[in-house]
C-alpha positions as CSV (number, residue, x, y, z in Angstrom):
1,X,-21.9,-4.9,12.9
2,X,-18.3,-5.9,12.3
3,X,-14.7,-5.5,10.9
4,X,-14.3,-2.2,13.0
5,X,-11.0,-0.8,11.9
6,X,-9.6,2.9,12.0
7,X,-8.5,2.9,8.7
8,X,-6.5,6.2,8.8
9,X,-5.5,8.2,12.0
10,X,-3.9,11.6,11.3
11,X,-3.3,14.6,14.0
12,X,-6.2,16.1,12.9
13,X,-8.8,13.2,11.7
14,X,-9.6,9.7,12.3
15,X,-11.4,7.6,9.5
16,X,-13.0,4.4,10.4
17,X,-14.3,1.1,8.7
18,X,-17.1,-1.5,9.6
19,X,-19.6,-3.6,7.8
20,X,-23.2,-4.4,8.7
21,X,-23.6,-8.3,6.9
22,X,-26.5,-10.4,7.3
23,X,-24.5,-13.7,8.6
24,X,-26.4,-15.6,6.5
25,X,-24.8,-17.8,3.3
26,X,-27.3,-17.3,0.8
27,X,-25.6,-18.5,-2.1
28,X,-23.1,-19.9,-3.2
29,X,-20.7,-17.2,-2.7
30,X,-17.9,-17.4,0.1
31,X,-18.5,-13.7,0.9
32,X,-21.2,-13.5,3.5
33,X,-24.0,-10.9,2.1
34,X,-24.0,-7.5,3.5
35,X,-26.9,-6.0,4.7
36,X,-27.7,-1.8,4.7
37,X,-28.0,0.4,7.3
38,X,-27.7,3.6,8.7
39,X,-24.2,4.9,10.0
40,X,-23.4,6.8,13.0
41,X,-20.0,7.8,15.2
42,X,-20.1,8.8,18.7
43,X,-16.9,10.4,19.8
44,X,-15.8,12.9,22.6
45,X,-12.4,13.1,24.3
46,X,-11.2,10.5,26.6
47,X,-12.1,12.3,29.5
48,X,-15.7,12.8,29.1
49,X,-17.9,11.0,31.1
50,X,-21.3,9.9,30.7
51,X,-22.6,8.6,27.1
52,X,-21.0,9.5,24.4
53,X,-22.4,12.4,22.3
54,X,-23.6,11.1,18.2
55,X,-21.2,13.3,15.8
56,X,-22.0,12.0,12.7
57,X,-25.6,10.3,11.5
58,X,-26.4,9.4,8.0
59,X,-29.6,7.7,7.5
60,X,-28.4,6.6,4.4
61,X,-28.7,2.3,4.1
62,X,-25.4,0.5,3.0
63,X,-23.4,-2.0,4.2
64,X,-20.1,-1.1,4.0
65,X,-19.3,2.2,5.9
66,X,-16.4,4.5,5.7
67,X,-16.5,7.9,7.5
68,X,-14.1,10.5,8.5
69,X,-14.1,12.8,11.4
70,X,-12.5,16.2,10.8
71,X,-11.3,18.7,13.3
72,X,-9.8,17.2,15.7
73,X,-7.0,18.3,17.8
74,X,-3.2,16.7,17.4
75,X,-2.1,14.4,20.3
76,X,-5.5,14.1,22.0
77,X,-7.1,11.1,23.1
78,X,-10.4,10.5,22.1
79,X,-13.4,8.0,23.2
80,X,-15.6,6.6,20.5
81,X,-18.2,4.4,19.0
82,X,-19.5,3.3,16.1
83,X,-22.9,2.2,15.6
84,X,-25.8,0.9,13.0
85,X,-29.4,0.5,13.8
86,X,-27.7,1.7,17.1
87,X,-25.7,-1.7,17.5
88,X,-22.0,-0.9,18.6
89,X,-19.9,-2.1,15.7
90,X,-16.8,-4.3,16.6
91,X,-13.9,-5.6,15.2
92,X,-13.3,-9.0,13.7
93,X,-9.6,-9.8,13.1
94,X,-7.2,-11.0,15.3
95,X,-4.8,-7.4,14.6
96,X,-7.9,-5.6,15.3
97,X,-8.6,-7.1,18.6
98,X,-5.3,-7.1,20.6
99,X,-5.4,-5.0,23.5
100,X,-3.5,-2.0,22.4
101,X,-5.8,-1.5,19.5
102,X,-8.0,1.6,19.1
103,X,-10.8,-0.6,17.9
104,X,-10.4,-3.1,20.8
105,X,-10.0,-0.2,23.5
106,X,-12.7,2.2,22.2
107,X,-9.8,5.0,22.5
108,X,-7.6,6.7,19.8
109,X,-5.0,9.3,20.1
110,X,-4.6,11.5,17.0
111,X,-0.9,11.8,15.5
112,X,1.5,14.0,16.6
113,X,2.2,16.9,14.5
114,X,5.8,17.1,12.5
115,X,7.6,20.2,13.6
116,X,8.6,22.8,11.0
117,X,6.9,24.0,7.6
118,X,4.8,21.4,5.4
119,X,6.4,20.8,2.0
120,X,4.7,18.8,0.3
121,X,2.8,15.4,0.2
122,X,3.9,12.2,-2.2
123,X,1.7,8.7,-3.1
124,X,2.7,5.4,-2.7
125,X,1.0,2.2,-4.0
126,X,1.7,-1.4,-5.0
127,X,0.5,-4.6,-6.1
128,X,-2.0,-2.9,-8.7
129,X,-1.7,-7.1,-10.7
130,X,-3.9,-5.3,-13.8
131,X,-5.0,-8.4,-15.7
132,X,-5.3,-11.0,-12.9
133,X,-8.4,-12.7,-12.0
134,X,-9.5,-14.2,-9.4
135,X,-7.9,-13.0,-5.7
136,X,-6.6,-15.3,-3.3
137,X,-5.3,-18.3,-5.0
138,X,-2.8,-20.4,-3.9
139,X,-2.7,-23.9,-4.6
140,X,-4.3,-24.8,-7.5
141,X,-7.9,-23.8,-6.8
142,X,-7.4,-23.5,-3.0
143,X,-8.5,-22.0,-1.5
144,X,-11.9,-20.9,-3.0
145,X,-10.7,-17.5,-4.8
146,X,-13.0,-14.4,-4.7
147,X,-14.5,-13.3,-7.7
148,X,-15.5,-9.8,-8.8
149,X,-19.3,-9.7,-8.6
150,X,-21.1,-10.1,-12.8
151,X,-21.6,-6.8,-14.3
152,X,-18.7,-5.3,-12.7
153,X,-15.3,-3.8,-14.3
154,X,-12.3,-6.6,-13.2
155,X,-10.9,-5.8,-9.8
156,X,-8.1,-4.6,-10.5
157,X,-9.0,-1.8,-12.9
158,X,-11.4,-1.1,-10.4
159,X,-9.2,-0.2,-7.7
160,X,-6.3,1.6,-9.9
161,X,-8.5,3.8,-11.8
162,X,-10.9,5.0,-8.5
163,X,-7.3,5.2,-6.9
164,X,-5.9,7.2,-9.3
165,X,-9.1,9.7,-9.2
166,X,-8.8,10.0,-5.5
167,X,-5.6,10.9,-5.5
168,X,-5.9,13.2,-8.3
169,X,-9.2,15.1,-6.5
170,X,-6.9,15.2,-3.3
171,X,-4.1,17.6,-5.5
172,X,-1.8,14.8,-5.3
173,X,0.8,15.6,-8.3
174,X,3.1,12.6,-7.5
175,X,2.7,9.0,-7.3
176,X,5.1,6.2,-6.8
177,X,4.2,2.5,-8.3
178,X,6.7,0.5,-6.7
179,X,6.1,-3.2,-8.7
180,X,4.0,-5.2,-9.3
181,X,1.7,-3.3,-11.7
182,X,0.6,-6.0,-14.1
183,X,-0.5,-9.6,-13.5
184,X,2.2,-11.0,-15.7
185,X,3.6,-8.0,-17.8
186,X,1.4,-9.4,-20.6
187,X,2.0,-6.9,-23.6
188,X,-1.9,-6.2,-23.3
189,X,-2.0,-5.7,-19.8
190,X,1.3,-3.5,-20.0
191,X,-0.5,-1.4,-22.7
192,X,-4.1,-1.1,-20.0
193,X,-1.8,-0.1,-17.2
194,X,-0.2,2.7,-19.6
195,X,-2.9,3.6,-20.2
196,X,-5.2,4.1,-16.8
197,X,-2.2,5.8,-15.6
198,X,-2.2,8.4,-18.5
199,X,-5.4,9.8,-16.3
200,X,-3.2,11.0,-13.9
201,X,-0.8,12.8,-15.7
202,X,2.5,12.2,-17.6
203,X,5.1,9.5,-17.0
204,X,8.3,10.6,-15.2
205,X,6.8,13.7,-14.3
206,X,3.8,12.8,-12.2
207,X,3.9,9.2,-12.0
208,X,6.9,7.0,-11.4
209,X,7.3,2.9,-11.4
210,X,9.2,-0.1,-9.9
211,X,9.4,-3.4,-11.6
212,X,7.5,-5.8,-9.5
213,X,8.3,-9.7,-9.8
214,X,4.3,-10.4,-11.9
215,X,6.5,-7.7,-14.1
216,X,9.7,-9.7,-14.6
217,X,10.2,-10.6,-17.7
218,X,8.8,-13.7,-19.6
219,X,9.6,-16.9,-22.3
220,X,6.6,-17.1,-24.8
221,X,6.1,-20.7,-23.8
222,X,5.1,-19.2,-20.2
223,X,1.7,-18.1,-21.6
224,X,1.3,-18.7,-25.3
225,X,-1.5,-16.5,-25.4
226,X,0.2,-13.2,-24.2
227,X,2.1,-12.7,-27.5
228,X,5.0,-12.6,-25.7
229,X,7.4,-13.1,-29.0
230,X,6.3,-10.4,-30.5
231,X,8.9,-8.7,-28.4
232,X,12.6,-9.3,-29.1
233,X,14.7,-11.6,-27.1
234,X,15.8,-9.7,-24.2
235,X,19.8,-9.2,-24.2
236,X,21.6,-11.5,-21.7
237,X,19.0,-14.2,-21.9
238,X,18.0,-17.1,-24.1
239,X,14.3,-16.8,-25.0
240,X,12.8,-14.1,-22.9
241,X,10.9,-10.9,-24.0
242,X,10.3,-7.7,-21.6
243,X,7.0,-6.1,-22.7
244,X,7.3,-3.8,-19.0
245,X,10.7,-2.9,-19.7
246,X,10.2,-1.3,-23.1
247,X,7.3,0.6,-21.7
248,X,9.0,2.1,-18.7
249,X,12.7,1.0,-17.2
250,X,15.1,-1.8,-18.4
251,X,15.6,-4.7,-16.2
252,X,17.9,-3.7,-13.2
253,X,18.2,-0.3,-14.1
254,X,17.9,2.2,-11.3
255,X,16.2,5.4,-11.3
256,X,16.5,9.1,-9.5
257,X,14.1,11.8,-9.7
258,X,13.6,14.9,-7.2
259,X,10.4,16.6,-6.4
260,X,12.2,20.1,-5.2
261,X,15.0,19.2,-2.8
262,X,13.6,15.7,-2.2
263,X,15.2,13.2,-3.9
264,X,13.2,9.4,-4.8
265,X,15.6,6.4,-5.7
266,X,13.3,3.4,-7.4
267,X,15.6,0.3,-8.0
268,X,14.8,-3.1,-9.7
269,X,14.9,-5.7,-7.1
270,X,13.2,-8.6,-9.2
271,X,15.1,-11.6,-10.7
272,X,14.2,-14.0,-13.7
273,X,11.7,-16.8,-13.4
274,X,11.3,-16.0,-9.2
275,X,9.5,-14.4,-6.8
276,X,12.4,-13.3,-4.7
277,X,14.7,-10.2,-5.1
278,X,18.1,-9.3,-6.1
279,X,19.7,-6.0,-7.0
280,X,22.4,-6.5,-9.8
281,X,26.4,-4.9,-8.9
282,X,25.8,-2.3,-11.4
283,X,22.6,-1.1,-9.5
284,X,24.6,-0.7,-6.4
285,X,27.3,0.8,-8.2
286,X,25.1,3.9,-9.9
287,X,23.0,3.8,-6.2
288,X,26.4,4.5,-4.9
289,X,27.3,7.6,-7.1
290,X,24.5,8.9,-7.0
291,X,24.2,9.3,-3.1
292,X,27.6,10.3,-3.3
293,X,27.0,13.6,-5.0
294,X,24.8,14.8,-2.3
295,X,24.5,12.2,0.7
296,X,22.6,14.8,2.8
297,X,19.9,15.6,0.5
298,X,16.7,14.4,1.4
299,X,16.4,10.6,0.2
300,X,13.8,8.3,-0.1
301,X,14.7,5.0,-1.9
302,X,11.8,1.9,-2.8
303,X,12.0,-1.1,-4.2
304,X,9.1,-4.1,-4.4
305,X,10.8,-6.1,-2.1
306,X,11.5,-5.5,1.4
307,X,14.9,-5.4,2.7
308,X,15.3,-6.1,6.2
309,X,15.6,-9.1,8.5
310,X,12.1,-8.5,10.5
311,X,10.7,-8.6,7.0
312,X,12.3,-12.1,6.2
313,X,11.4,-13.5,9.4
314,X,7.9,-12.3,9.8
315,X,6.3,-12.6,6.3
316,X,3.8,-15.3,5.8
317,X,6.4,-17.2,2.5
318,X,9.6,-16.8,4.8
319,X,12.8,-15.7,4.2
320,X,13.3,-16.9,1.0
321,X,10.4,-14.2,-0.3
322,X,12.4,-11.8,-0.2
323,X,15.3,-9.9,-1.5
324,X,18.2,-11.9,-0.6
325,X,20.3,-11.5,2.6
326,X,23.7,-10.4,0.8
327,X,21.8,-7.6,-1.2
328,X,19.9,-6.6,1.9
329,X,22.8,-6.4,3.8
330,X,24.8,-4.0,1.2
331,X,21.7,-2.0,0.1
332,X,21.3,-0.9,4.1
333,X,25.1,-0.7,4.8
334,X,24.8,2.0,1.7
335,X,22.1,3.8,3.1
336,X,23.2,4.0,6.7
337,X,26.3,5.8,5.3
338,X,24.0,8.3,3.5
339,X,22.3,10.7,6.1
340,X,19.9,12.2,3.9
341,X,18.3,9.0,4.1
342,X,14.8,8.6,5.7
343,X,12.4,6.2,4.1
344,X,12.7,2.8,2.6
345,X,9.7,1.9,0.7
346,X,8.5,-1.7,-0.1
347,X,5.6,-4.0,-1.3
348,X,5.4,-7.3,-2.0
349,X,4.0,-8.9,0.8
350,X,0.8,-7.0,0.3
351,X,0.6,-5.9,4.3
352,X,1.1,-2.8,6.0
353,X,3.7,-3.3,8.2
354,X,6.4,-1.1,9.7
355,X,9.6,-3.4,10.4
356,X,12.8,-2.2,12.6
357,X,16.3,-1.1,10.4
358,X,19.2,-3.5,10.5
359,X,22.4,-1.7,9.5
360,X,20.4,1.3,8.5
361,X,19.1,3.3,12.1
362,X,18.8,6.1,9.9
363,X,16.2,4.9,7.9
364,X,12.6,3.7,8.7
365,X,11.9,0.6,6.3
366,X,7.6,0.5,5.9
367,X,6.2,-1.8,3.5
368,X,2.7,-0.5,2.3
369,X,-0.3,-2.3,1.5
370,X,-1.8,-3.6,-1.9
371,X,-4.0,-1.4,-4.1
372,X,-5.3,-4.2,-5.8
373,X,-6.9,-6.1,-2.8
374,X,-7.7,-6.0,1.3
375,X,-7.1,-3.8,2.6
376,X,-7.3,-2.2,-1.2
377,X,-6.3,1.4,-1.2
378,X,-2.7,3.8,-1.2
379,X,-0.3,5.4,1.5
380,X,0.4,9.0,1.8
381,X,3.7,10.6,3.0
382,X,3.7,14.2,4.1
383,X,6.6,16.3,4.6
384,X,7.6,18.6,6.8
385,X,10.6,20.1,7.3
386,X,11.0,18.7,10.8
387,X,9.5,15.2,9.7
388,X,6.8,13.6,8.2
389,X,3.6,11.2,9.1
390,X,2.5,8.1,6.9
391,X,-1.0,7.7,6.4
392,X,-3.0,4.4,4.8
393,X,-6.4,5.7,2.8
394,X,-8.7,2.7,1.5
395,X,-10.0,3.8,-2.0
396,X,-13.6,5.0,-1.3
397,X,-15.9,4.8,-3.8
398,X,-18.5,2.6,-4.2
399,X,-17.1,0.4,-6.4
400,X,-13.5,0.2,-4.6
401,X,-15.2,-0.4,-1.1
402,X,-17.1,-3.4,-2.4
403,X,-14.9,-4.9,-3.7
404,X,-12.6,-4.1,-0.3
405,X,-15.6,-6.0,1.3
406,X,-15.4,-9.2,-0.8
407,X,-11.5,-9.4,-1.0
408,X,-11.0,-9.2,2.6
409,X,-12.4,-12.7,2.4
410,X,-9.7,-14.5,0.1
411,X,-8.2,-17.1,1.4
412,X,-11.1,-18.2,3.9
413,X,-11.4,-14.8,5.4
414,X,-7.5,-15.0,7.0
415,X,-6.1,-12.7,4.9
416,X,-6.8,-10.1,5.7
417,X,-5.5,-10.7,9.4
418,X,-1.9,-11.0,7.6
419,X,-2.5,-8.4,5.4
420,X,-4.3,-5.2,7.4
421,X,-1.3,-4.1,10.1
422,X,-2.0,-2.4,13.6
423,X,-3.5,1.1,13.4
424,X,0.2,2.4,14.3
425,X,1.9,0.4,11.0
426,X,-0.6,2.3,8.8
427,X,-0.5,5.6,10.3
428,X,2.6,7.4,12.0
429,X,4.5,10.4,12.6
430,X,8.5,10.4,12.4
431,X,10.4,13.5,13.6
432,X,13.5,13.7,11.7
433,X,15.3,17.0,9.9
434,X,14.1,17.6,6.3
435,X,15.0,21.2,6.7
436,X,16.6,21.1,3.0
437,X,13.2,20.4,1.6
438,X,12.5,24.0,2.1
439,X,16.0,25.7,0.2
C-alpha cells in the first residue's frame, strides 16, 4: 500500500491518493501491476487519543484509490490513516516523505479560510501535449517511455476531455490553458484540441489560452508529415507556418479579459525553434497600458514560462529553461508597480511548485502542474474578497487515474518526485484585499 499523498487540502476537505500494486514485474511493462482492494480512511482530530475511528469504507476492489473527506472544520488539525485490506498505506516519494509532510507525519491541518465574501472560482491547467505519444522521453529512447495501455483513447485526450467534464460538473464557467496545448501545433492536432475544448463552452468567453513552446510555430521540414505548408509563411520569418496562431492568438500578442471586476492578462512567452521564453517590447508595451488604465483592479497575469529566479535555479533543465533573465526582470518590475496585482501563473516545468517573488512582493508567482501527465489533473483558484486559496484536483475518473498511475512512472519512477510539490505548493490560502471583486 503505497504513493500516499494528500492530493488536495482545502479548509473544509482533504482528498488523498495511494495505490495497492502487487510488486511483482509481470511483464514486460515498466509499470509495476496494481492489485484491487478495498479502501478505507481513519481520521479524527489531532487530539484524540486511542485508535483512530474508520470514516470512510468502500468494499469496492481497485487499485488506485482517490477519496475525499467532507466536512471538516477550517484550521483544524487532524490525525489520520489510510488503509487497504487494513494495511496502513504510506508514501513513496522523497517530497512525500520529508518530515513536515502530512503523509509522512499522519497529521494535516485544513486551510485557513479567506476573509470576506466568495466571488467566484477560475481553472487553471497546462501541458495538455494533444498528439504526443509516448510520456517521459528524453534522450532518444531513454529512458523507457510509458505507453498508454492497448484499447485505450491516447493519454492525452484522455486527461483533457475527463478534465474538461470535471470541471464542467463542478460549475466551473472559466478555464485558463496557459501553453502547451498541442504536441507540436500540428494543424491536426490544433484542429482535435479545438475541438475537445468546444465541450466546455465557447472560446474567449469560457475558455481562454497561452501559446506554449510544443505550440510555437513550425518550418515544414520539421515534420513533413504535419502538413505544415499548407499554412502561409508566417510574417517576419523565412519558412515558418503558425497552425496555433490562426486558431487562437498571433505570435506575441497579449491578451486581457475580465471575469466581473477581475481582470486575467495571458501573454506569449515562447520564442522560435526553443524551449525557453521571451516576451517581445511590444508585449510589454500593450502590458504596460493596459495596467495603466486601472493598476488597482484585481490582476492576475500567466504565461507558460515561469518568471522568477527560484524558478531558474531550481528547475530540473536550469536556468536556461526559462524565460530569460532581462524579460523576467522587466515583466516583475511592471507588476510590482501595479497593485492590483496578485497572482502570476506559470507552466512549463510540469511541477507544482510555489516559488518566492523577486521584484514583485506583491505578487505570489505558482507554477501549476501538468494535465497531461503525473501528477495529471488542474488547479483551482477561489476568490474571496479578502483573498483566495489554490487548490491541485487530480482528474478522477477511471480512465484519468490510470493513467495517473502508469505516468507517475516515466522516467524510471523519478518523476514524479520533481514533478508532485509538497502538500503546501498544491494547496494554500493567501490573504490579500480583492474587495473590488465585489463592486
Amino acid at each position: 500500500m503505497t504513493d500516499l499523498e494528500i492530493v488536495t487540502l482545502t479548509p473544509t476537505s482533504v482528498t488523498f491518493s495511494w495505490t495497492t500494486r502487487t510488486g511483482l514485474q509481470t511483464s514486460d511493462d515498466t509499470v509495476p501491476p496494481l492489485h484491487a482492494a478495498d479502501t478505507e480512511v481513519r481520521l479524527a482530530p489531532a487530539l484524540h487519543r486511542g485508535t483512530l475511528p474508520s470514516i470512510y469504507h468502500d468494499p469496492t476492489p481497485r487499485g488506485v484509490h482517490l477519496i475525499t473527506i467532507r466536512g471538516l472544520t477550517p484550521n483544524t488539525r487532524y490525525r489520520f490513516e489510510c488503509r487497504s485490506q487494513n494495511i496502513v498505506a504510506s508514501p513513496s516519494l522523497i517530497t512525500t516523505n520529508r518530515v513536515n509532510e502530512p503523509t509522512a507525519t499522519g497529521q494535516f491541518t485544513t486551510l485557513t479560510q479567506p476573509p470576506g465574501d466568495y466571488v467566484t472560482t477560475v481553472a487553471f491547467i497546462n501541458d495538455t501535449h494533444i498528439g504526443e505519444t509516448p510520456q517521459g522521453l528524453i534522450l532518444g529512447v531513454y529512458p523507457p517511455p510509458i505507453q498508454q495501455l492497448p484499447g485505450r483513447d491516447p493519454y492525452p485526450t484522455v486527461m483533457l476531455r475527463e478534465t474538461l467534464r470535471e470541471l464542467r460538473n463542478q460549475g466551473i464557467r472559466h478555464l485558463f490553458i496557459n501553453g502547451d496545448c498541442t504536441s507540436e501545433a500540428r494543424p491536426a492536432e490544433v484542429a482535435a484540441f479545438r475541438g475537445l475544448l468546444k465541450a466546455f463552452g465557447t472560446y474567449q468567453r469560457h475558455w481562454f489560452v497561452t501559446r506554449g513552446n510544443h505550440d510555437r510555430p513550425h518550418t515544414p521540414s520539421s515534420d513533413p508529415t504535419a502538413h505544415y505548408e499548407d499554412f502561409p509563411v508566417l510574417a517576419g520569418t523565412k519558412n515558418h507556418r503558425d497552425p496555433w496562431g490562426m486558431a487562437f492568438v498571433p505570435r506575441q500578442k497579449m491578451w486581457e479579459t475580465r471575469i466581473g471586476n477581475l481582470r486575467v492578462i495571458g501573454l506569449d512567452s515562447t520564442r522560435l525553434d526553443a524551449p525557453n521564453g521571451e516576451i517581445g517590447l511590444s508585449q510589454f508595451t500593450q502590458l504596460r497600458r493596459t495596467l495603466a488604465n486601472d493598476p488597482n483592479m484585481p490582476t492576475i497575469v500567466m504565461c507558460h514560462h515561469p518568471v522568477t529566479r527560484e524558478s531558474a535555479l531550481t528547475n530540473v533543465a536550469g536556468p536556461s529553461f526559462i524565460l530569460n533573465k532581462k524579460d523576467r526582470d522587466t515583466l516583475q518590475n511592471i507588476l510590482a508597480t501595479t497593485p492590483g496585482a496578485f497572482l502570476m501563473v506559470s507552466g512549463h516545468t510540469h511541477r507544482a511548485k510555489r516559488v518566492a517573488p523577486d521584484q514583485a512582493q506583491n505578487v505570489d508567482f505558482l507554477e501549476t502542474a501538468s494535465t497531461k501527465d503525473y501528477p495529471c489533473g488542474y488547479t483551482l483558484v477561489h476568490l474571496y474578497t479578502g483573498g483566495y486559496t489554490v487548490n491541485f484536483h487530480r482528474t478522477s475518473s477511471p480512465g484519468a487515474l490510470e493513467w495517473a498511475s502508469r505516468s507517475r512512472w516515466s522516467v524510471n519512477g523519478l518523476s514524479a518526485t520533481v514533478l508532485l510539490g509538497s502538500t503546501a505548493d498544491r494547496n494554500y490560502t493567501r490573504q490579500c484585499d480583492l474587495s473590488r471583486l465585489a463592486h
